[in-house]
C-alpha positions in Angstrom: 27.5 54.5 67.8 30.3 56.9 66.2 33.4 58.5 67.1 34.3 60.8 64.7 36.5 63.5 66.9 40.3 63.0 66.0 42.3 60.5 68.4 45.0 61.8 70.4 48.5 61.4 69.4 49.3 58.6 71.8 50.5 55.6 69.5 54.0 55.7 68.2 55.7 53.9 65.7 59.6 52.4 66.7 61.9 52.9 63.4 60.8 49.3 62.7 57.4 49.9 62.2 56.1 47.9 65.4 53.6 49.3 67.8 54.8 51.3 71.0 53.1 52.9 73.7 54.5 56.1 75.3 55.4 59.7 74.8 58.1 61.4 72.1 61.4 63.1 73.4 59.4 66.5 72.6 56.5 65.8 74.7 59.0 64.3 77.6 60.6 67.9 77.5 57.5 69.5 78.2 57.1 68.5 81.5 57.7 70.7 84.4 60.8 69.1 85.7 62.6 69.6 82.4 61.3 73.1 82.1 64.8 74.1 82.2 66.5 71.6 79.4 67.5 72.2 76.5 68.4 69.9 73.3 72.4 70.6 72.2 72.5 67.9 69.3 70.1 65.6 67.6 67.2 67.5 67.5 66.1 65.4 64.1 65.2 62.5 66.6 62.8 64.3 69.0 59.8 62.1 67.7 61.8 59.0 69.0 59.6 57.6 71.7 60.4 57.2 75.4 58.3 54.1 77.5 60.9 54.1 80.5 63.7 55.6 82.4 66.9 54.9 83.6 70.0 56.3 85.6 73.8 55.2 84.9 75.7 54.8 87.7 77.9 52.7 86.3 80.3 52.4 83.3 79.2 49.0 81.8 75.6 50.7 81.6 75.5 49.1 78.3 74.6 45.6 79.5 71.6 47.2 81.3 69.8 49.5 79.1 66.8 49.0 77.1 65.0 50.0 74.0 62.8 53.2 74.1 64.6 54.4 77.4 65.5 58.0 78.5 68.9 57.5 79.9 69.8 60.2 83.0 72.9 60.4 83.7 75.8 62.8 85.9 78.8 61.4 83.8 80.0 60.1 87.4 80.6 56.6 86.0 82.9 58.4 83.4 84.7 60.6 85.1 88.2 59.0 84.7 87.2 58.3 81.0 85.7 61.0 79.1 87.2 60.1 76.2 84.3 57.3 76.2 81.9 59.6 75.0 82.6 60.1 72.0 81.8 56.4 71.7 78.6 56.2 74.0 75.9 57.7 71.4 76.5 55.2 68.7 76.6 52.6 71.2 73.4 53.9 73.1 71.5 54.3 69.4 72.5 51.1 68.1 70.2 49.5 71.5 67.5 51.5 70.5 67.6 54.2 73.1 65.5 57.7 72.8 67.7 59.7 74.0 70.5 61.1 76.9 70.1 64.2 79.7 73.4 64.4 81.2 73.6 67.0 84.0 77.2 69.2 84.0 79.0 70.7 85.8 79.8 68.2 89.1 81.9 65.6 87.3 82.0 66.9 84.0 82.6 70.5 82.6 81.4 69.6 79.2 80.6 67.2 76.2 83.2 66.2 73.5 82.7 68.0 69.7 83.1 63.9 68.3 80.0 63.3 70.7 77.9 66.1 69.5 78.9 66.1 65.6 77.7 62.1 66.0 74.0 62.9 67.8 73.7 65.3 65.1 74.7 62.7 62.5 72.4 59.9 64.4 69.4 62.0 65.7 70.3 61.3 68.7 68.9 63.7 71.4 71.6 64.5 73.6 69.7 66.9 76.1 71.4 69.3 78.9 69.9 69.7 82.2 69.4 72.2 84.5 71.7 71.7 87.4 69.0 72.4 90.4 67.2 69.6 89.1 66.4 66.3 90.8 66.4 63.1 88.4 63.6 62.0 91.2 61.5 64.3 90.0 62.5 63.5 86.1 61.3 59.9 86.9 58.1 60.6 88.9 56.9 63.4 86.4 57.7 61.5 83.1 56.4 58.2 84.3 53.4 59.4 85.4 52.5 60.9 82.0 53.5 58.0 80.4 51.2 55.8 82.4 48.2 58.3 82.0 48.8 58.0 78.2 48.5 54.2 78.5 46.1 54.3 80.6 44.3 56.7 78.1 45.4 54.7 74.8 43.7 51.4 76.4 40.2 53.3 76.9 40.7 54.9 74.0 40.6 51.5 72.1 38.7 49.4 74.1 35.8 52.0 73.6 36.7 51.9 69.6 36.2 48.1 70.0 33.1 48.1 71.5 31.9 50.9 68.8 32.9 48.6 66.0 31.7 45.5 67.6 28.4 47.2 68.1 28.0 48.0 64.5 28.5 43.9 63.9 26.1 42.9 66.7 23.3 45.6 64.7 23.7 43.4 61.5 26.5 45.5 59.7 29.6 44.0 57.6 32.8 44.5 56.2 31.9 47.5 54.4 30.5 49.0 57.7 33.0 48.9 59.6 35.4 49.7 57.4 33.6 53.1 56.9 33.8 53.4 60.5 38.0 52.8 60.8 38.2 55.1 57.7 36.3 58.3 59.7 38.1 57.5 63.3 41.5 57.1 61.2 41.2 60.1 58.8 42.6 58.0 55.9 41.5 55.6 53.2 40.9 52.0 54.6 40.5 48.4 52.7 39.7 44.9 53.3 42.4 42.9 51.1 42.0 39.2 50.5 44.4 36.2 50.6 44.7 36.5 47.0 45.1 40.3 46.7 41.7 41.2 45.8 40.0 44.5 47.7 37.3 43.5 49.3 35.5 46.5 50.3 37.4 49.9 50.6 36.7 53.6 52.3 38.0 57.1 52.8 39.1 59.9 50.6 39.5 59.3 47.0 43.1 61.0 47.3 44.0 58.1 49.9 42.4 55.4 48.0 44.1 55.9 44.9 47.3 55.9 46.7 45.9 52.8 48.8 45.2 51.3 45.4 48.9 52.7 43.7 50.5 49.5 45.9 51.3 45.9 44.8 49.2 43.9 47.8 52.0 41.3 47.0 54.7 43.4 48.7 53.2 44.9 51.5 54.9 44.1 54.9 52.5 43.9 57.8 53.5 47.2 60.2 53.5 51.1 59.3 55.7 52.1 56.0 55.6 56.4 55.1 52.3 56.4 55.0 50.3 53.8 55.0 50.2 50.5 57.7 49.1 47.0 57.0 48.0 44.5 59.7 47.1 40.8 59.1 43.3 39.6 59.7 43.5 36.5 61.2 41.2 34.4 63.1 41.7 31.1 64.7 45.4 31.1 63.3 44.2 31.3 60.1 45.0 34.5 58.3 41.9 35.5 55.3 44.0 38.5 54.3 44.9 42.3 55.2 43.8 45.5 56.3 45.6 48.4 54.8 45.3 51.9 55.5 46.6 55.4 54.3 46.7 59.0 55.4 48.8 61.7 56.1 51.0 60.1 58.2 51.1 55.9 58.7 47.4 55.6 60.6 48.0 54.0 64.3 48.9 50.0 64.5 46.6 49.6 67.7 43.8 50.7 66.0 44.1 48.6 62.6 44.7 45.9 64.6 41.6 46.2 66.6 39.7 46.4 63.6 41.1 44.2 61.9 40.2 41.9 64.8 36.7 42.3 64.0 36.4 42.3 60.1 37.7 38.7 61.1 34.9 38.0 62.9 32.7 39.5 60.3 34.7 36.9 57.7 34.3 34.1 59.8 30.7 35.0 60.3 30.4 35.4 56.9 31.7 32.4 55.6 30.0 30.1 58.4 26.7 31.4 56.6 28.2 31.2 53.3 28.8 27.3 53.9 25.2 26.6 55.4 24.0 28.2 52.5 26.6 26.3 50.0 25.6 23.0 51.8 21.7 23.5 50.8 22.0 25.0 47.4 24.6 21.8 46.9 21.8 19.5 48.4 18.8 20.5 46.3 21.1 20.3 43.0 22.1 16.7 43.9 18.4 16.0 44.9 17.9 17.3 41.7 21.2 15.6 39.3 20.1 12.1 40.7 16.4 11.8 40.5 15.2 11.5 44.1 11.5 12.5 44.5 10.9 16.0 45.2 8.5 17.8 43.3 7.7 18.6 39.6 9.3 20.2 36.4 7.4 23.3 38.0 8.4 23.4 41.5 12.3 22.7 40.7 12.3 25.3 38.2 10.3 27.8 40.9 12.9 26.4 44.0 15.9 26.8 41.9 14.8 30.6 40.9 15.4 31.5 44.7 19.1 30.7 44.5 19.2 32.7 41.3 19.4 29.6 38.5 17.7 29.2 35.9 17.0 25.4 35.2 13.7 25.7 33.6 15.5 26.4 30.1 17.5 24.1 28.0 20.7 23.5 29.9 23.7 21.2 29.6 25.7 19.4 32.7 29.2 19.9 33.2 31.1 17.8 35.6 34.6 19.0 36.8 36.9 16.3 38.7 40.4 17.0 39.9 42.8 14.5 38.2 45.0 11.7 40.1 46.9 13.2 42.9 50.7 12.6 43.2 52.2 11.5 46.4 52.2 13.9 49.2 49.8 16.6 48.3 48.2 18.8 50.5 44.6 18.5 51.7 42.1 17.4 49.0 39.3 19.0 50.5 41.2 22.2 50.4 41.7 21.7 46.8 38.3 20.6 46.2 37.1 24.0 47.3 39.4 26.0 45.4 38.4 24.3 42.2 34.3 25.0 43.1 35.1 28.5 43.9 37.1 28.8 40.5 34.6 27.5 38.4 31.8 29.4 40.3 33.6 32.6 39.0 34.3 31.6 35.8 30.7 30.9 36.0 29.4 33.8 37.0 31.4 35.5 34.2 29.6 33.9 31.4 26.3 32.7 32.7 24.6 34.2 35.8 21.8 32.2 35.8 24.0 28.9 35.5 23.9 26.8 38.6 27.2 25.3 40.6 27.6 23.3 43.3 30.9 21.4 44.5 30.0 17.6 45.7 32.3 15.4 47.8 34.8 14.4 44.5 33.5 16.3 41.8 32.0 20.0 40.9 28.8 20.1 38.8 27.9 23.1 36.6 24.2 23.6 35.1 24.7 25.8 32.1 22.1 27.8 29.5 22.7 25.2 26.3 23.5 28.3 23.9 24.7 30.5 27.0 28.3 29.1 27.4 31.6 27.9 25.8 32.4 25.1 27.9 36.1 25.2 26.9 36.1 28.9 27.2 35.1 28.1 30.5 37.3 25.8 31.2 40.3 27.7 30.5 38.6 30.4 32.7 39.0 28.4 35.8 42.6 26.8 34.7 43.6 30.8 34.7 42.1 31.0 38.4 43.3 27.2 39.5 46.4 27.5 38.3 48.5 27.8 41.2 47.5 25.2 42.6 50.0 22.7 40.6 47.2 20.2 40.1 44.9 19.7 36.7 40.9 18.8 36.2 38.9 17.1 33.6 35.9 18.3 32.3 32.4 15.9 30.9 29.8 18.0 29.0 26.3 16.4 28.7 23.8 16.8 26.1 21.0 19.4 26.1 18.2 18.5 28.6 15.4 20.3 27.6 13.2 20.1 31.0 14.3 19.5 34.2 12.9 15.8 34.3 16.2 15.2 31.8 18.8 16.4 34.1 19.6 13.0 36.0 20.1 11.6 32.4 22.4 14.6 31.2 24.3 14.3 35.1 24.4 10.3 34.3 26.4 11.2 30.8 28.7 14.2 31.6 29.8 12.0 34.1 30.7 9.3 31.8 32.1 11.7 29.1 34.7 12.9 32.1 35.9 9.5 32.7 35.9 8.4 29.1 37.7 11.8 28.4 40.5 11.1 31.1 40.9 7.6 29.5 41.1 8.8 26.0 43.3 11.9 26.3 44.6 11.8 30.0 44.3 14.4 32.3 43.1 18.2 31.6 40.9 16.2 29.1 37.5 18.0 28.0 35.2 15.5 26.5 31.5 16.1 25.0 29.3 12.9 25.5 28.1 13.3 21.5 31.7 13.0 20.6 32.5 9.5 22.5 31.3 7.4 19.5 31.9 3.9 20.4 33.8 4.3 23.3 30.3 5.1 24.9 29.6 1.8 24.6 32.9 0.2 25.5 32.8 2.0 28.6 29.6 0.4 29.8 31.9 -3.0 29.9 32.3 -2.8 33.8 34.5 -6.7 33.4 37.9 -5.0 32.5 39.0 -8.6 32.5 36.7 -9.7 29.7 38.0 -6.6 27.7 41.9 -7.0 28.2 40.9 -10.9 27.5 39.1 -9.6 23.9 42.2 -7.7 23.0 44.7 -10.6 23.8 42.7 -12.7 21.8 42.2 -10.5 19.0 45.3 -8.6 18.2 47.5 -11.7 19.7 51.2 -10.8 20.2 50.3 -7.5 18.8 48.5 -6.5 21.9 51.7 -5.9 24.1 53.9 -2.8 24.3 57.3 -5.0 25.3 58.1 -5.7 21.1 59.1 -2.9 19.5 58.0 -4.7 16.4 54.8 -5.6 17.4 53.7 -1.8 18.6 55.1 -0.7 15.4 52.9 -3.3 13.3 50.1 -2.5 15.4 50.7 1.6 14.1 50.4 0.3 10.6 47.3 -1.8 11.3 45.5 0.8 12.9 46.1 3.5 9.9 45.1 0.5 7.5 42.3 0.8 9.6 41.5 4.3 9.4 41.9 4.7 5.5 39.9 1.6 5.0 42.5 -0.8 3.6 43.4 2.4 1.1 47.4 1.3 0.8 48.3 4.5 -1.1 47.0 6.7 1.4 48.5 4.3 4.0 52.2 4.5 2.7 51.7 8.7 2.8 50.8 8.6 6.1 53.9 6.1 7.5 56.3 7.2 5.0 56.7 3.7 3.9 57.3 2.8 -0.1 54.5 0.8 -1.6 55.9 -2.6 -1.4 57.2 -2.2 2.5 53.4 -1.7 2.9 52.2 -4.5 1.0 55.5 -6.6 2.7 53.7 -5.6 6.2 49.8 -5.9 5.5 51.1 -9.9 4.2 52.6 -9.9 7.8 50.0 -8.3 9.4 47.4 -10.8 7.8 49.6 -14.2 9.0 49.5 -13.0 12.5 45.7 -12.0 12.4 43.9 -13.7 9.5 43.0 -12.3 6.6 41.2 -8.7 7.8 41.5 -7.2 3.8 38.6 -9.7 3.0 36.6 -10.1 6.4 34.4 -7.0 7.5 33.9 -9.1 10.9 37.6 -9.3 11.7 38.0 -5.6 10.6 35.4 -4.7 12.9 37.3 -6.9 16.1 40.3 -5.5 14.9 39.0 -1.9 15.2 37.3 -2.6 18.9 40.3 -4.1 20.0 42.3 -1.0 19.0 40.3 1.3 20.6 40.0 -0.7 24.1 44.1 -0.5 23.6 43.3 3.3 23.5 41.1 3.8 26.9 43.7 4.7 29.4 43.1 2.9 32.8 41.2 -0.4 31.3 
């Protein structure tokens, strides 16, 4: 279904930019009652829009009128006071009223110049009526037509609504209806996300490019020149905008319709999106952990239908949000921000890679030679940043076959909570590159290890002497240069003799480690237990 002749002129936009149904001061003169009218100042406002009437019959009339009304009045209530007038149009316009008919002649002869000059300078329509008319047959006449183009407006959009509704029900999308908006509208129409990206766009490339010209940052919802911007929201939760641009600002009634049902196509959308996240997740962690489920073969075949690719060699990554401060929002939320940050950064480098966000972690299966992992990682930092939280990274080795991948899951893992305890958060750590702290970290008694480090560093084991932590630097560079004192003394900036002063202190407090390869050995282990954050 299509409608593709041009909509009536029936919606009107206040000054503000909200939606307003009724008729302009032009059209209101058209009507047979005010046949014999005639504008005598503000003619730059006749597009201001009437939705009522009303009649002044008294002086306080000010307490009483309304926005959008067509005031009728006699000038009977200011008879005594013409010198009011001059005052009355900049009170009238600052309520939001379309304009005044005064009728002469019976109470007044005529209008003050002050009055005039200010309609002029406001826009205000002052119109002059014919004196053999009834204001009975202003209100009958003019209300009529406005309720006809209500009436008219309503159909008009309720059958739009059905149209685009229709084209959801037949299987279309976004892109469909937005075609649809952009042909009623006679302008260039587009999807925007919550992030500012178009989703899907239509109309005229002169529109779009002007649709395009705009920072989706500081778009107000409402009509602006020529273009208007409505919120798609959906169970109070708003997944972006819909922005359109033509000629003149394209109706508000319409957009919001619309917009109405591209959320329903979102919502649609994304309830598919997440069975279909859900499965694909459910297969990989079928996969990751071992459980029985087919061959090499039928992984690498099942895998091919959500467009991976883990029949080649492929590494692991595992991606876990760091430890939350107090008070932060949602962690779920967060959680599927950082999956759909690393899916795109994904997708950049490796279209075949497979990713799938678990209940505390998100898992990447990458091409072994296909990917940077800390190009990627930077990728999805770039995308997560906003979200004021960091995420550590574990890369496995190469798993050559499919039957290797619950090893390579089992040691990116590891690597990511090595990494963290190594080098703290935002850590990126390569299970090759753990060394012994591999092995340390497969201690599960933390007890047994802070008891090892007591016993073999002794008082140099705390962090409450000043002197000790500073011994314990000299140890551990002793340590690194293998006993090589020169090399030492460069490193600390000590003269020779300080350092020979110190390793004689060092060796009363721990035996003598210059001539025991065992103690050296302790020494070292204790050093780097001292080193794994969190033990």
């Amino acid at each position: 279904m299509s409608f593709t002749e041009p909509l009536p002129p029936t919606l009107r936009l206040a000054s503000t930019g909200t939606l307003t149904y009724g008729l302009s001061v032009g059209e209101v003169l058209g009507v047979p009652a005010l046949s014999g009218a005639r504008v005598i100042a503000g003619e730059s406002g006749l597009g201001r829009v009437v939705q009522r009437l009303n009649v002044m019959e008294v002086p306080d009339i000010l307490g009483w009128v309304k926005p959008h009304e067509l005031l009728l009045t006699t000038g009977y209530p200011l008879r005594n006071t013409p010198q009011s007038l001059g005052h009355l149009v900049a009170d009238l316009d600052e309520r939001g009223l379309a304009a005044i008919a005064i009728k002469l002649g019976r109470y007044l002869d005529g209008l003050p110049v002050e009055m005039i000059e200010q309609a002029d300078r406001l826009g205000f329509p002052l119109i002059l009526l014919a004196n053999d008319v009834g204001f009975d047959d202003i209100l009958n006449q003019v209300l009529t037509d406005i309720l006809n183009r209500q009436a008219a407006i309503l159909a008009r959009t309720e059958e739009v609504h059905r149209a685009l509704v229709q084209i959801v029900l037949c299987g279309g999308g976004l892109q469909e209806i937005t075609d649809e908006v952009a042909a009623l509208l006679g302008a260039a129409v587009a999807v925007i996300d919550s992030d500012g990206r178009e989703l899907v766009a239509s109309g005229g490339e002169r529109y779009l490019a002007a649709l395009r010209a705009a920072d989706p940052g500081l778009e107000e919802y409402g009509a602006h020149g020529d273009r208007t911007v409505v919120p798609v929201v959906a169970g109070g939760y708003t997944y972006g905008r819909m922005a359109a641009v033509g000629e003149s600002a394209p109706e508000v009634g319409m957009l919001e319709r619309a917009a109405t049902v591209a959320a329903l196509v979102i919502t649609k959308q994304q309830a598919v999106s997440a069975v279909e996240s859900k499965y694909r997740a459910d297969f990989l962690r079928d996969v990751l952990t071992g459980r029985p489920g087919g061959d090499d073969e039928h992984v690498v075949a099942h895998s091919a239908s959500f467009g991976w690719d883990l029949g080649r060699p492929v590494i692991v990554v595992v991606v876990e949000l760091d430890r939350a401060p107090a008070g932060v929002p949602d962690e779920r939320v967060l959680q599927d921000r950082l999956t759909a940050a690393l899916t795109s950064a994904v997708r950049r480098r490796d279209r075949r890679g497979a990713v799938a966000g678990f209940s505390h972690e998100v898992v990447a299966v990458l091409g072994a030679d296909a990917c940077d992992v800390a190009a990627l990682a930077k990728d999805a930092t770039a995308v997560f940043a906003d979200a004021g939280r960091t995420f550590s990274v574990g890369v496995s080795r190469t798993a050559a076959v499919p039957g290797e991948l619950p090893s390579a899951y089992d040691q990116a893992v590891k690597a990511v909570h090595v990494g963290r305890q190594l080098h703290g958060d935002g850590a990126v750590a390569h299970f090759d590159q753990l060394g012994v702290f591999r092995l340390l970290s497969l201690v599960n008694d933390t007890a047994e290890l802070h008891a090892f480090v007591g016993e073999t560093l002794g008082e140099l084991a705390g962090d409450g002497d000043a002197e000790a932590v500073d011994l314990r630097r000299t140890l551990q560079v002793l340590l690194e240069t293998n006993l090589n004192v020169a090399e030492t003394a460069r490193r600390l900036h000590f003269h020779y003799n300080t350092l020979r002063y110190r390793i004689g202190k060092l060796e009363r407090l721990l035996g003598p480690f210059t001539e025991d390869a065992h103690l050296r050995l302790n020494l070292t282990l204790a050093l780097h237990v001292l080193r794994m954050r969190g033990i």
